[in-house]
C-alpha positions in Angstrom: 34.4 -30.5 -5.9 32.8 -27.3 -6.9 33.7 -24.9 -4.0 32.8 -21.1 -4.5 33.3 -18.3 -2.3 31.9 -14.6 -2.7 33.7 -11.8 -0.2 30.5 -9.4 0.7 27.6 -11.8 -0.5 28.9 -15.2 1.2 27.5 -18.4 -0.9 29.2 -21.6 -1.2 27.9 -24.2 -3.3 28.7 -28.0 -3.0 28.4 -30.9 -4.8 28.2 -33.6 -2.4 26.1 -33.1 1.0 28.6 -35.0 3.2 31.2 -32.7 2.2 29.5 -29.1 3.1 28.7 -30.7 6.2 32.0 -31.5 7.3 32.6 -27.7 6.1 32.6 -25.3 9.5 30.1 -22.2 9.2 32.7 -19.1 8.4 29.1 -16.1 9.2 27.4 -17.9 12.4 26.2 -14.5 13.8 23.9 -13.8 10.9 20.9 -15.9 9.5 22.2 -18.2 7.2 19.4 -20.7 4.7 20.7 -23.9 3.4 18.6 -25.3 0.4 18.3 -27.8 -1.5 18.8 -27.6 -4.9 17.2 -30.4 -7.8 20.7 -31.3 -8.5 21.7 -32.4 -4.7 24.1 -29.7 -4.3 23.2 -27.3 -1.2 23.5 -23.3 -1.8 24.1 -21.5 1.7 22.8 -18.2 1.2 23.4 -15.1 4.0 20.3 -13.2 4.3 20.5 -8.9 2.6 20.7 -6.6 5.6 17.4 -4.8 5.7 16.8 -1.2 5.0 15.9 0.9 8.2 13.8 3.1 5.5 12.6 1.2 3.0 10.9 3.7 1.1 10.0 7.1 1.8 6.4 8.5 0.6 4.6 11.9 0.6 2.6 10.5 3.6 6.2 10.3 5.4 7.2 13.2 4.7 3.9 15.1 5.5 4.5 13.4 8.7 7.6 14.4 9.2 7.1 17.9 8.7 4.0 18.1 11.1 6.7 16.4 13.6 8.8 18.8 13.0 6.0 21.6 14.4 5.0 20.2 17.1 8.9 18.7 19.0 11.1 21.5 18.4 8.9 24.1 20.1 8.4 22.0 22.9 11.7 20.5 23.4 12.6 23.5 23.6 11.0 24.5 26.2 11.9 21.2 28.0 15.4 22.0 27.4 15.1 25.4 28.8 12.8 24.7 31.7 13.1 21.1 33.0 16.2 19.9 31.8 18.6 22.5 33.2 17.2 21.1 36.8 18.3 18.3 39.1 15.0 16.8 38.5 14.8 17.2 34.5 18.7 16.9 34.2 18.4 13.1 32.4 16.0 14.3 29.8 19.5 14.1 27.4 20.7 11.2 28.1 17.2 9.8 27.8 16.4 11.5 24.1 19.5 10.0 23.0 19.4 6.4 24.2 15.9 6.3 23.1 16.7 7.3 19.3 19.5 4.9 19.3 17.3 2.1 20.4 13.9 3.4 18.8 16.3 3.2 14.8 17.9 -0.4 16.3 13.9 -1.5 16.8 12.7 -0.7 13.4 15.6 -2.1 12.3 15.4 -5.2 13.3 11.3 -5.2 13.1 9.9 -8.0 11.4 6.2 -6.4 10.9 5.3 -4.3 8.1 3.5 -1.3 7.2 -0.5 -2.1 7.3 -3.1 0.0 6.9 -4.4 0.8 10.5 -8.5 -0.5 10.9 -9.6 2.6 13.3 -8.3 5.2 11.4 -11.2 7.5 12.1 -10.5 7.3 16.3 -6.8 7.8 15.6 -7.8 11.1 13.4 -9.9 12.1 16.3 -7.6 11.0 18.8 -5.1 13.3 16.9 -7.5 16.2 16.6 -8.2 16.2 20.3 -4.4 16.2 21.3 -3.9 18.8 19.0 -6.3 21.2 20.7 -5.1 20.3 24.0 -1.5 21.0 22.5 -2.7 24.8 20.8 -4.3 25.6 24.2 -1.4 24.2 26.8 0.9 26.6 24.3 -1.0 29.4 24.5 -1.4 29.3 28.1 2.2 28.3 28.2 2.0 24.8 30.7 5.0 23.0 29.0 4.2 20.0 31.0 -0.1 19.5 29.4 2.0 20.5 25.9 4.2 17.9 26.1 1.9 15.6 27.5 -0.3 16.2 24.2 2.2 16.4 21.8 3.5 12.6 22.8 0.1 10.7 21.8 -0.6 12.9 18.7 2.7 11.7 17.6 2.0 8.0 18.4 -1.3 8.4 16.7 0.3 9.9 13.4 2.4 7.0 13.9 -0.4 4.6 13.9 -1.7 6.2 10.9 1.2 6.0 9.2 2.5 2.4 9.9 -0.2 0.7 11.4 -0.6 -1.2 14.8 1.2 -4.0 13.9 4.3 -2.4 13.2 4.2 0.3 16.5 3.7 -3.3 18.9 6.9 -4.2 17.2 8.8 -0.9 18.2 6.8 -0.6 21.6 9.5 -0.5 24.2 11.4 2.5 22.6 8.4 4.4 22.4 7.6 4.1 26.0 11.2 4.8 26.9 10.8 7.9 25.3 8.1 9.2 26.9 10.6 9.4 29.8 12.2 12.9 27.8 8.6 14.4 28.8 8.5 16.7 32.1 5.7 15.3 34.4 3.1 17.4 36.1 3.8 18.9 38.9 1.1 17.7 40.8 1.8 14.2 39.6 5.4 15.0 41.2 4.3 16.1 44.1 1.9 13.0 45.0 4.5 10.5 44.0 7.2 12.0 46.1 5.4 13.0 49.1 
């Protein structure tokens, strides 16, 4: 019998089916295809990891620069003002739990990027967080700038990747928003 083995990129090749049958599977925690060849021999054939980045564009990067401008000022300011109290003091652990599961999500996404169909409310969208961000820093509420900074980041998101790829990814993105100080009036009627 023909019987090949590959350490890294497992394949094994048979000639006879009864015999890679009686054959126990040596990777059963990752997706394994069995095919059928013209010559009755069976290939098993593990499935390439997939790139968490496939490839990066000047749309990403754009992105990522105007990303950049709007989180470290205002995490920042998180840090220094809601994070160093009882009430704020899980915004750490919750930033990094939510990366960790936010790069296991895209990961193991199965959608890919689209093109979104409402790009022109997402630019708006984006245009109208953006002006509530500019004002809420001048004014200096860290709690309306954060609160704006959030969507305008899902919506350059959406821009970027599409809808079907962000309802893939959904749950991190939500956990995330945890990081974010909430109003204080918002506090207040919750807790009293």
């Amino acid at each position: 019998d023909d019987q090949r083995h590959f350490i890294g990129h497992f394949r094994w090749r048979h000639s006879r089916l009864h015999h890679c049958q009686t054959k126990p599977e040596p990777l059963a925690c990752s997706p394994v295809h069995l095919a059928r060849r013209r010559d009755t021999s069976l290939l098993l054939v593990k499935d390439p990891p997939r790139k968490i980045l496939p490839r990066v564009t000047a749309a990403d990067i754009v992105f990522l620069i105007g990303c950049a401008a709007l989180i470290i000022p205002t995490m920042i300011g998180v840090a220094r003002f809601s994070w160093t109290t009882e009430q704020g003091g899980h915004g750490p652990i919750v930033l990094a739990t939510g990366i960790w599961l936010l790069l296991r999500e895209i990961k193991d996404a199965k959608a890919e990027r689209t093109v979104p169909k409402h790009a022109w409310l997402a630019v708006a969208g984006i245009a109208i967080c953006l002006a509530t961000f500019l004002i809420a820093r001048i004014t200096g509420i860290l709690e309306i700038e954060a609160m704006s900074m959030y969507p305008a980041l899902l919506l350059g998101l959406y821009l970027l990747v599409g809808g079907a790829f962000l309802r893939a990814i959904w749950f991190p993105l939500v956990y995330l928003a945890l990081v974010l100080p909430p109003p204080d009036s918002v506090v207040a009627a919750v807790t009293q």
